[in-house]
N, C-alpha and C positions, 0 to 999 in steps of 0.2 A: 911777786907774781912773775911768773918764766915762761918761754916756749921754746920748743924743741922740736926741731923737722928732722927727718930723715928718712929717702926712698918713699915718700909718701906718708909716711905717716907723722901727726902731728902730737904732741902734748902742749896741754896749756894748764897752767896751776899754781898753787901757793908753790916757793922754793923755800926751802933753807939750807943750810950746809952744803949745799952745792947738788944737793940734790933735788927730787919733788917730795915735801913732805907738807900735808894738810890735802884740800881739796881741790879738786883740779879736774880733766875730761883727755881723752884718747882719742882720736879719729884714726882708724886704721886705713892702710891700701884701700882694703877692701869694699870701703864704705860705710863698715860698723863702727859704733859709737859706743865708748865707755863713759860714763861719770861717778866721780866716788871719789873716795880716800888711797891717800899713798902714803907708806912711811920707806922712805929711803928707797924712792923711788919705783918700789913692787906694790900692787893695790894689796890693801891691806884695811879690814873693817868695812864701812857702809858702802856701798857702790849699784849700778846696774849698767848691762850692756844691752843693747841692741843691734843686734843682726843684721843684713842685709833683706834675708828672704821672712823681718817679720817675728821672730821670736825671741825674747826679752827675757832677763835676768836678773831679780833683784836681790841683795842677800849680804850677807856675811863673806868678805876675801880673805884669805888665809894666804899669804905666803905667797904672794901674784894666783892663786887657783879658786876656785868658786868652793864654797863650803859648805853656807847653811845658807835656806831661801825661799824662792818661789819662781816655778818656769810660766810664761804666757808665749803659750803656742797659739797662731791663728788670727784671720783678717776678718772673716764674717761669725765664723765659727772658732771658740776659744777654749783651750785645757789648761787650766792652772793646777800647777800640783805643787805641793811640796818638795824642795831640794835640796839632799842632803850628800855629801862628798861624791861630788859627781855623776851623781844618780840621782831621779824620779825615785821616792817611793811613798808608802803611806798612803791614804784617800788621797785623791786628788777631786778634779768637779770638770764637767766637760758644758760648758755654754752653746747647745744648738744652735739658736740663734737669739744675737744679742739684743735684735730690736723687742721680742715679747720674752726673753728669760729663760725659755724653755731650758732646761737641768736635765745633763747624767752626771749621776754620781758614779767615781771610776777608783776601783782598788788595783793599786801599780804593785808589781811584783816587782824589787828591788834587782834580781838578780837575772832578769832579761827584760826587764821593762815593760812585759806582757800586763794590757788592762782587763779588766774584768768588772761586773757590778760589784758595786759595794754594799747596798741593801742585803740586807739579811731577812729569812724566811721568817713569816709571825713566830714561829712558836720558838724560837731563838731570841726574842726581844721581850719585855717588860712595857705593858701602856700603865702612861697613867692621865686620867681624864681630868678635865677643868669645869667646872658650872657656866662658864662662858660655850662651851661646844669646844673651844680648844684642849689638843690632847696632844701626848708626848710620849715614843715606842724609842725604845732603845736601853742601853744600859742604865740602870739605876742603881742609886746604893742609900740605905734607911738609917738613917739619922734622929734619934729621939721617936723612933715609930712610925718615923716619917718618910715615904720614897720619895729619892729626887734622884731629877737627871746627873748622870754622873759616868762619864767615858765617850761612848760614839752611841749618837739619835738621833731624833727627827721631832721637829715641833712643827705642829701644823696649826694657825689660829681660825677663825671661823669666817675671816674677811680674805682669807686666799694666802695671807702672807706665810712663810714658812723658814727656819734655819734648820738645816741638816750637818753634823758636823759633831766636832768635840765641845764636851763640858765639863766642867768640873764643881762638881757642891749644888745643882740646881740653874747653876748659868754657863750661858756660851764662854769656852775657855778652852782656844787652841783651832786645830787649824777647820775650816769651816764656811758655809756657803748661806748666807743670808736674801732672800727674796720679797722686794715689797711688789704689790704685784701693780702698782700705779708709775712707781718711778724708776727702780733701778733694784739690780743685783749686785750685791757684794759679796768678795771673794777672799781668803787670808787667813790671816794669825786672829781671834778676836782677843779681847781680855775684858771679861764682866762686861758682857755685850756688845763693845762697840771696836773696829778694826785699829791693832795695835802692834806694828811689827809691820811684816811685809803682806800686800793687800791689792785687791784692785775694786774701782766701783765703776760698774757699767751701766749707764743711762739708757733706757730704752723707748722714751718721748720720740712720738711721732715726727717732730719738729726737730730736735736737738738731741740726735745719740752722739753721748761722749764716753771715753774711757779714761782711766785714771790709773796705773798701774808703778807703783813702788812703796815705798817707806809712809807708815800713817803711826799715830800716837793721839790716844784718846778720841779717835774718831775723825783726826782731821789728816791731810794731806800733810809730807813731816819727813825731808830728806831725801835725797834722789828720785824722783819721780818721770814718768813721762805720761804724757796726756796727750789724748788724738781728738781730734774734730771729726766732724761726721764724713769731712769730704776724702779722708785719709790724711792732711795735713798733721806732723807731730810736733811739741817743744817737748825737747829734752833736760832737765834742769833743775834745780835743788829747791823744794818749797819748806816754807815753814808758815807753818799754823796756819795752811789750807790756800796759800798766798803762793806765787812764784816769785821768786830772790832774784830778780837783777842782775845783783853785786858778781852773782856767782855764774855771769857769760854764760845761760843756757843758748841754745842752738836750736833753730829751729830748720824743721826738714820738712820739704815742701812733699806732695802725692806721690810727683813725680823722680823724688829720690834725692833732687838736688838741697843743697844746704843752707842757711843760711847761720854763719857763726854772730851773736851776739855778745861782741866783746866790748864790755860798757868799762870792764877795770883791768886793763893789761897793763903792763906799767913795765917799759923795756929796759 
């Protein structure tokens, strides 16, 4: 493990060869915070940043540069999109307001980042209905006779809940907005229904709104992560299987912006 100051800014992380190589976090001038992976000292693989003014990046690093991911823009109100070589594009989903869910769905134009609806007019989309009252409009493709979801739709069930977003073969598969309408919204990459890749899930209880926004696998919380409390308090820091790692000196930042570094394994 190593640390490195200069002019303000800090690194702290796995070293070898004289360089930063494994996992480790950045504190910039500025006040922004990196965590992630470094080979030979440039992020490189899993990582996410946070901003000063509030908006987050989780994703794939290429070569020190952001590559593939997810943006979370916004403190009451939040846009998560897809991000891909330094650009918004694809659906994205815009969270009105996080304590009841309210949803826009937002189609980003790649090449000025202009939003737009992403619903499309009925008679553009395929339903197909369910003997429960739930029913499903969007892209379909027939299989032994059979339609199933399959591209970009909308499922709506008869108790309020809904996922809008991508599928593939008849399940959620790819990027997509999840709504249960008691506890929380989930937002991300899914794979065979549940958040796998980069993701966030926003609690919307009267009592305890929390967020959760980076890296999930099989539905649980699963590599860089950051999570806010209701009162705006963040920890920033590496989880696995739904738990926060310790080992891995997350950081915690208080409302008011100041820091508090937890370095449980520095080793000088």
């Amino acid at each position: 493990m190593g640390q490195w100051r200069m002019a303000g800014i800090q690194r702290t992380g796995e070293w070898s060869g004289g360089k930063f190589n494994g996992y480790g976090r950045l504190s910039y001038k500025d006040q922004s915070v990196y965590i992630g992976f470094w080979k030979n000292s440039n992020r490189e693989g899993e990582g996410l940043k946070m901003w000063i003014n509030g908006v987050s990046f989780y994703g794939r690093m290429r070569n020190d540069s952001y590559f593939h991911g997810m943006i979370m823009n916004g403190d009451t109100s939040f846009i998560f999109s897809p991000f891909q070589n330094s650009a918004s594009h694809g659906k994205g989903f815009k969270v009105a307001n996080a304590t009841h869910g309210n949803v826009d769905c937002i189609q980003y134009d790649q090449a000025n980042e202009a939003a737009r609806s992403c619903h499309r007019l009925p008679d553009e989309v395929k339903q197909i209905f369910y003997s429960n009252f739930d029913f499903y409009e969007g892209d379909v493709i027939t299989r032994r006779g059979q339609e199933k979801s399959d591209g970009f739709g909308e499922f709506k069930a008869d108790n309020g809940s809904y996922y809008i977003g991508e599928w593939k073969d008849g399940a959620q598969d790819g990027f997509g907005l999840m709504r249960d309408p008691v506890e929380r919204t989930l937002v991300g990459t899914f794979s065979n229904g549940v958040l796998n890749g980069a993701g966030a899930s926003l609690s919307y209880s009267t009592k305890f709104r929390t967020i959760h926004f980076g890296g999930w696998s099989k539905g649980w919380q699963d590599g860089p992560g950051l999570f806010i409390y209701p009162n705006g308090d963040k920890v920033l820091g590496y989880f696995n299987n739904g738990r926060l790692d310790h080992s891995r000196n997350p950081i915690f930042v208080h409302y008011n912006g100041t820091k508090e570094e937890l370095l449980y394994n520095i080793v000088e």
